[in-house]
N, C-alpha and C positions, 0 to 999 in steps of 0.2 A: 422587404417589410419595414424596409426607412426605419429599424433601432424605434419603435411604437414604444418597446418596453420600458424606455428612460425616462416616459412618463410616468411609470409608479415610481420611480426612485423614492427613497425618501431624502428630505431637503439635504442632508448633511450626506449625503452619499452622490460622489461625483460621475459624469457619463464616462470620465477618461482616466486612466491613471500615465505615470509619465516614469516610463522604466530609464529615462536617462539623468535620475535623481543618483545610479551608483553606476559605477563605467562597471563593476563585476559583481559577483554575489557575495565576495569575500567583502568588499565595501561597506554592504550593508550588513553582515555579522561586526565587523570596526567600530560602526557606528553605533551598533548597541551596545555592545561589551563596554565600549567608553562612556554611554549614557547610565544604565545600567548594570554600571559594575560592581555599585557593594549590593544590588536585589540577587534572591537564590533564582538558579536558573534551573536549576534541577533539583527532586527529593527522590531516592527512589530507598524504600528498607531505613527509613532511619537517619540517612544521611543526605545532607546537603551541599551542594556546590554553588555559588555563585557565577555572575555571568565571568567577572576576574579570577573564577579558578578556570571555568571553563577557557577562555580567552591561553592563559600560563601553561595548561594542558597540553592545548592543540597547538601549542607556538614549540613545545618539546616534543613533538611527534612530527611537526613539520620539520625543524632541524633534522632529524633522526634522518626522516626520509629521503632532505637531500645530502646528507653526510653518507650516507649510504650511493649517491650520487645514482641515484634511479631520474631516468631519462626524463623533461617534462617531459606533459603531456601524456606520458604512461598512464594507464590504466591501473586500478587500484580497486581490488575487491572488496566489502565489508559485510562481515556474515557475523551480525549479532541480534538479539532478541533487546527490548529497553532495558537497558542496562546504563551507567553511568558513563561508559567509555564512547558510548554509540556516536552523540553531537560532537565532543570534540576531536573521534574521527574525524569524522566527515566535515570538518570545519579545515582539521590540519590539512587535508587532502586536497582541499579544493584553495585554499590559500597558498599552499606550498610549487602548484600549477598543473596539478596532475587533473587525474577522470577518474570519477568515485562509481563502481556501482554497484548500490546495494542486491545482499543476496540473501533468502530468505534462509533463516538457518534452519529450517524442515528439509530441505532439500535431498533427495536422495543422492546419489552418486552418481544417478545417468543424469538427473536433471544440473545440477552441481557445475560437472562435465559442459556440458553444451552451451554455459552462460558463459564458464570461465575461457572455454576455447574461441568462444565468438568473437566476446568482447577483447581477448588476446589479454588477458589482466598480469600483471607483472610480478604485483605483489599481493597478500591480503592478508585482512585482519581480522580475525574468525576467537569464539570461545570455544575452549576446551572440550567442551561438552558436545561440540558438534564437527570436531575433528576427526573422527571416524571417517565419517560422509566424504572425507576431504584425502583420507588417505586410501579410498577404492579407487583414486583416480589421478589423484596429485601427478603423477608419470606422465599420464597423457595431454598437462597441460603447460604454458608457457610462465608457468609459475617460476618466482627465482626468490623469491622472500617470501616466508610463513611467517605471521605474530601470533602467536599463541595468548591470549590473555583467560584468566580465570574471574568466574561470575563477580566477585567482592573487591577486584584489584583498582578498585578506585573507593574504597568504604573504609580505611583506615583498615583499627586493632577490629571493628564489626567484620570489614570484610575480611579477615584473616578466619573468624568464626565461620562465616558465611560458605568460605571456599572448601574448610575442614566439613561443616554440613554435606553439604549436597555431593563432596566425592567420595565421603566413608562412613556417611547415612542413608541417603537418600539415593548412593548408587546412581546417579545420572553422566558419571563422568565417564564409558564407556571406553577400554584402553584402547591406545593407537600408536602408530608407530609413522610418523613423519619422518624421517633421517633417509635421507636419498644426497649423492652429491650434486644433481643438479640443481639444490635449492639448499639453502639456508634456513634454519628455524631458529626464533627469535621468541624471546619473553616480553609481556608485555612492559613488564615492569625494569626493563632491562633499558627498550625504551625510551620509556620517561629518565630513567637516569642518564643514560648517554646524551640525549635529545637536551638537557635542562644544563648541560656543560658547553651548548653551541647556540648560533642564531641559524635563523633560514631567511632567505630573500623573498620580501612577498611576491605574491603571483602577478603579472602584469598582464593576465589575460583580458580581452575584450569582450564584448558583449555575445559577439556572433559566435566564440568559441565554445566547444563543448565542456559542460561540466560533469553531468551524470548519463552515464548510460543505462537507464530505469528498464527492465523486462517485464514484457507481457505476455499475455498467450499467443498463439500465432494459429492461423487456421490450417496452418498446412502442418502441424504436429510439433512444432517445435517454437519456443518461445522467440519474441522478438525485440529487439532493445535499441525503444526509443531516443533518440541521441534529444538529449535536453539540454539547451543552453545558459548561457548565464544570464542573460537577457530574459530566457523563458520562467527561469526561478525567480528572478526580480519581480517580472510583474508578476506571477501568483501571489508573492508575498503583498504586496502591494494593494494589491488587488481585491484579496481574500481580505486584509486588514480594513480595507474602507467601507467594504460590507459589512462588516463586523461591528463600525464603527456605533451605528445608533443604540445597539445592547451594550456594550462594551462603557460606552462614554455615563451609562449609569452606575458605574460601580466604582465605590468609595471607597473599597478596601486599599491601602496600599500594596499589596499583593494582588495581581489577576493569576489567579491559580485553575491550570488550563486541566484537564483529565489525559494523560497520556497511555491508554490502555491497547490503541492498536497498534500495531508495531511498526515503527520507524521507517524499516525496509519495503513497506506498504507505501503507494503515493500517495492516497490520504491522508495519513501520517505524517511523513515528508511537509506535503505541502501545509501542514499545520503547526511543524516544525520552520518554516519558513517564517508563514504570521507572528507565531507566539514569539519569536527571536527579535521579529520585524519589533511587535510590539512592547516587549520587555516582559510577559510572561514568565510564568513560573510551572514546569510541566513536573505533575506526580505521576512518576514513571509508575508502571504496573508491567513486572517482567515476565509475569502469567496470569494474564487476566483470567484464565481456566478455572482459577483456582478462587471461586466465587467469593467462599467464605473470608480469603485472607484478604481479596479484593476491598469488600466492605468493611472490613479492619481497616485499613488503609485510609481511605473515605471517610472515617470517622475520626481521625486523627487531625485534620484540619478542612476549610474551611473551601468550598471547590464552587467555582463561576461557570467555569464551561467546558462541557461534555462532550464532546465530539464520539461519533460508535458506527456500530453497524447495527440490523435491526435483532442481528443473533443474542450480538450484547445487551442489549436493554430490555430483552426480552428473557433472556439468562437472570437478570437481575432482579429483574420483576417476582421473579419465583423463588427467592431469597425472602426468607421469613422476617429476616433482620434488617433488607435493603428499604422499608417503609421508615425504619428507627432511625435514619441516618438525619440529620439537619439539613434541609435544603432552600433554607432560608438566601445564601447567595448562589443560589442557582441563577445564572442570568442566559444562559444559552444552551438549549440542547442540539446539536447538529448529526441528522442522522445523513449516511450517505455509504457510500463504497454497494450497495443492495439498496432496492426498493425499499422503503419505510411499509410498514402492516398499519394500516388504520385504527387496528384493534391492539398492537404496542402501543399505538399514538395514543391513545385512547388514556389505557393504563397509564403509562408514562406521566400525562399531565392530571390524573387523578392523583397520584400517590408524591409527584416532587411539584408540582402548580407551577413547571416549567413545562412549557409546548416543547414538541418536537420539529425542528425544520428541518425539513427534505429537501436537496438541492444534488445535482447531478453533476460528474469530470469524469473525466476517463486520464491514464497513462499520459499518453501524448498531448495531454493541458495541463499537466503538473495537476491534477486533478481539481482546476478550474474550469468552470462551466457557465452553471444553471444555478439558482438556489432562490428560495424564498427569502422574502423578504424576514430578517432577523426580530425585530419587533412584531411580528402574526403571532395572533394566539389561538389560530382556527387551523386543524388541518386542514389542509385544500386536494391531497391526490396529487399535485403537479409539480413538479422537479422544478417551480419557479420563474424567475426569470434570468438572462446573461447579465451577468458580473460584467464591472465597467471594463472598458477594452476589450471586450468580448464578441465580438460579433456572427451570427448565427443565421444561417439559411435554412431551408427544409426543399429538399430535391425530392423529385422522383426516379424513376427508372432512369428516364433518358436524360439527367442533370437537368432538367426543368425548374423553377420554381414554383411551388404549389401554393396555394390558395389558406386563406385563414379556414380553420379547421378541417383543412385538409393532412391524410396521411401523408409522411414522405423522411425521406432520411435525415437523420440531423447532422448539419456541416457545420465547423466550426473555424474562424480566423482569428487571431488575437495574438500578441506578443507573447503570450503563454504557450501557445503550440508548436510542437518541433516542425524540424523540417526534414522528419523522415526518419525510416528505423536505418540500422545498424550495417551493412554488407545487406541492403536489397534495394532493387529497382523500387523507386518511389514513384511513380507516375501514376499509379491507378491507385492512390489513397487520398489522391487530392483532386476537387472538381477541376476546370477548364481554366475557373478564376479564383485558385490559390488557397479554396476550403476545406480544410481534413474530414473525409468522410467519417461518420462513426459510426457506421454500422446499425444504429439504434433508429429506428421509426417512431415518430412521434407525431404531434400536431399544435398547431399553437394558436391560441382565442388571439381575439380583438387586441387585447392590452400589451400583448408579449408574453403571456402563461403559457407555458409549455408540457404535455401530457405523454408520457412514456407510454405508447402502447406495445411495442415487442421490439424483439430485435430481429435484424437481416440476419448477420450470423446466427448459429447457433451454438452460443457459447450458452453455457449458464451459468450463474452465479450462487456460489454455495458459500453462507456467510460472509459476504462483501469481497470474495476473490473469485477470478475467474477462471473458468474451466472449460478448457476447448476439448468438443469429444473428438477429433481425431485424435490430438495427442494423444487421450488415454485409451485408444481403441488403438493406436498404432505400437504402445505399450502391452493390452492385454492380449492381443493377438500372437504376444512371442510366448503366453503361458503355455505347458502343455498341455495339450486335449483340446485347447480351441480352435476352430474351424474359421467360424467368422464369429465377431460380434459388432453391438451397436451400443451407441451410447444415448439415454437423452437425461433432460431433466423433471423431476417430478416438483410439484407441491410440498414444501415444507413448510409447517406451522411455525416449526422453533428457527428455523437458519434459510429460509428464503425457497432455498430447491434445496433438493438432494439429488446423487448421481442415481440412475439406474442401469444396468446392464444387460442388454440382451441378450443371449450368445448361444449358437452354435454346436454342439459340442460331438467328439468324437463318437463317443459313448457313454454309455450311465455309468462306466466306474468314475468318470472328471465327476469333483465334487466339489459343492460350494465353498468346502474350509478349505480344500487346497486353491481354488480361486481366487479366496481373500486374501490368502495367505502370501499367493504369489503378486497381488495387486498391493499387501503395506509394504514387500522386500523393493517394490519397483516404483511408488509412486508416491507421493509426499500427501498427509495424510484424508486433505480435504479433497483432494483427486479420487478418492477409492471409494468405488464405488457401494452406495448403502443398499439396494435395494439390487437381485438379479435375479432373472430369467430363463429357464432354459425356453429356447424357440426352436421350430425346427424347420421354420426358414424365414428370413428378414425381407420387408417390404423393400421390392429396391426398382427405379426407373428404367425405361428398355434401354439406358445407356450404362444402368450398373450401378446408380447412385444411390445410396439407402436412403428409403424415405420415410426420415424421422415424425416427420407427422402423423403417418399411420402408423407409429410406433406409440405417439403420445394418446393417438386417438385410442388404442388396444391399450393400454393402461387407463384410461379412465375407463371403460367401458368394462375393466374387470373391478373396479373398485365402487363402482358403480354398484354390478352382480353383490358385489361383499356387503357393500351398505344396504341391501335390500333387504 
């Protein structure tokens, strides 16, 4: 398709970006922290950090870790929610020359398990609050160092308030018990004290080397962990910045104050975390955006440019009495992504803040660079936009073909941004013949290079911007008792995109729905459990045995159909 798309560019947004501007990723966090050293780099509750605390932070956590004389190269877990400590983790970790990979901290203890055993992680760095999860399984993994940190241990005399809150009011800090002698447990604050008496040697990894080992779903039931490089974070940051550039270069505040409401450990996030460092940013962390009302408290404390979400978010907020009252006077960018955008969020959206929402598309394994509309539209258009510069995109069919302008077919992707493969599997059949990561996503693309999301090959669904493979939670509820068989698919949701539904099987009429659920939140992290379920008393399946979820989707709308009549 000869890149047609790099004719909409706009003038200031270039066809190429040029990832050999930093030999590593740590390079480019150097290079801000020295430009932007007395801007805040972070607000979260109150408190502020600049880019030179963050910088002094991560330089005592990387001492620590090699004083502790942990192998490079090691692998290195991070299971926290936005919180202050989160960046310059992941900054010491990836300076210091290890492999960072973040871990969602919902995670239950089978899911927990299979990230930590995969990736083989050495050490990690987890809050209190979600230490539980970590001691159902701590034994069976190659764990050798625990850091234990508490929500506030980077908020001063606040967060000494903050820590006292939430473990002897608010009851979130759930007792555990870590102490085993195969591993060591560690304070966070212990740390920073030991780490800020010593130096570390920076890292002298190269581009090709691995930085993060990022998890995704996986179709065969168990997550799989994209091996991302430093060269691949480079150019996302790079990348996603010079897109950015034509909104961005109108704002006169000295602050660009970014929204940071999805969580970090998300590649969305991540990869916005990469920009806004790239760019000297200022991100208002939000440690539970759930928490609507305090959300918009927040929001109205200062003065916020760009929004990045999913369409659950701004559709959440929309229904907030109070979210019209906020000033949205430097609104300059709304970016919705991680889920399809709703026409009718868009809609709202730019009725109540007179910012558009732009829709733009990435997956995992592009550091979640893609597709996106152009930043200055004020029209929604339905299409996931165009490829971001370096980005190069095919659309195949069955037989690796290339198909035709507005023809369907899969979308492939090539670009400096994309790994080169997941974690401990056979990589050959994720990439075409000529070197393009399949995405599993079908689409089609007009004259100009606009690109139209019409479904996907797998059948994963996406339940508020994260995905959800139904084997894995079918390979999950099937160890409940009373199940026989079930089926997973995805339904219609107004507020979070889809919802799970469950079909299932079941022994007898005493299995009952609460013991279902019950057994689906003890085993599956929350947005996996399923909303909606079924009893069937036999599932559509191929004369090879395949369940066929189609005729599952098609026998839900035809009963909601009977309902709406």
């Amino acid at each position: 398709m000869d890149k047609v798309w790099t004719a909409c560019y706009p003038d200031s947004v270039p066809e190429t970006i040029y990832t050999e501007t930093y030999h590593n990723v740590t390079e480019l966090f150097n290079a801000s922290f020295a430009r932007y050293r007395n801007l805040p780099l972070t607000t979260c509750m109150g408190v502020t950090h600049t880019y030179a605390d963050i910088e002094k932070i991560a330089a005592n956590i990387s001492s620590w870790l090699q004083y502790k004389q942990i192998p490079a190269g090691s692998v290195i877990a991070l299971m926290m929610p936005n919180v202050p400590q989160y960046l310059p983790i992941m900054v010491a970790i990836l300076q210091a020359g290890y492999i960072c990979t973040p871990v969602n901290p919902l995670y239950t203890g089978r899911e927990l398990k299979h990230q930590l055993i995969d990736s083989k992680a050495e050490t990690i760095f987890l809050i209190d609050n979600f230490a539980q999860a970590l001691e159902q399984v701590v034994d069976e993994t190659y764990l050798k160092n625990i850091v234990v940190s508490k929500m506030g241990d980077l908020m001063g005399l606040k967060g000494f308030l903050v820590n006292i809150f939430i473990r002897n009011v608010k009851k979130m800090v759930p007792k555990y018990n870590l102490d085993n002698p195969d591993h060591k447990v560690y304070k966070f604050t212990d740390v920073l004290k030991i780490g800020s008496q010593r130096s570390f040697y920076p890292s002298k990894a190269i581009q090709d080397d691995i930085a993060i080992y990022q998890y995704t779903g996986g179709t065969t039931g168990l997550s799989k962990g994209a091996m991302l490089s430093h060269r691949n974070l480079i150019a996302a940051a790079l990348s996603s910045e010079a897109w950015s550039r034509p909104a961005t270069k109108k704002i006169t505040d000295v602050y660009v104050n970014m929204v940071m409401a999805l969580p970090l450990y998300h590649i969305f996030a991540f990869m916005l975390a990469l920009l806004g460092i790239r760019a000297g940013y200022t991100f208002i962390m939000i440690p539970n955006p759930r928490d609507m009302p305090g959300f918009i408290k927040t929001l109205s404390k200062q003065p916020f440019h760009f929004f990045p979400g999913v369409n659950t978010l701004f559709n959440g907020l929309l229904k907030q009495p109070d979210f019209k009252n906020l000033d949205f006077s430097r609104l300059t960018v709304t970016q919705a992504g991680g889920m399809a955008a709703n026409e009718k969020t868009a809609r709202e959206w730019l009725e109540v803040t007179g910012c558009p929402m732009i829709e733009g598309w990435g997956m995992t394994e592009g550091v979640a660079v893609g597709t996106a509309n152009i930043v200055t539209d004020t029209n929604y258009n339905g299409t996931i936009g165009l490829p971001l510069p370096s980005v190069d995109v095919t659309i195949r069919d069955e037989n690796d073909n290339p198909v035709g302008y507005g023809e369907a077919g899969e979308l492939c992707i090539k670009g400096p941004n994309v790994t080169s493969g997941y974690l401990n599997h056979d990589n050959v059949d994720v990439f075409t013949h000529d070197g393009y990561f399949k995405s599993g996503d079908i689409v089609s693309m007009d004259e100009r290079g606009y690109i139209t999301l019409l479904d996907r090959k797998k059948d994963m669904v996406l339940v508020s911007g994260f995905n959800v493979f139904p084997n894995e939670v079918e390979a999950v509820m099937s160890e409940c008792p009373g199940i026989v068989d079930c089926a997973l698919i995805g339904v219609p949701d107004e507020r979070q995109g889809e919802s799970l539904k469950l079909f299932i099987i079941r022994e007898d009429d005493t299995v009952s729905e609460s013991s279902i659920r019950e057994f689906a939140l003890e085993n599956l992290t929350g947005y996996k459990c399923p909303r909606y379920i079924e009893f069937i008393d036999e599932l559509p399946k191929s004369n090879v045995g395949k369940v066929l979820r189609q005729k599952l989707r098609e026998h839900h709308h035809a009963n909601e159909a009977n309902i709406n009549k």
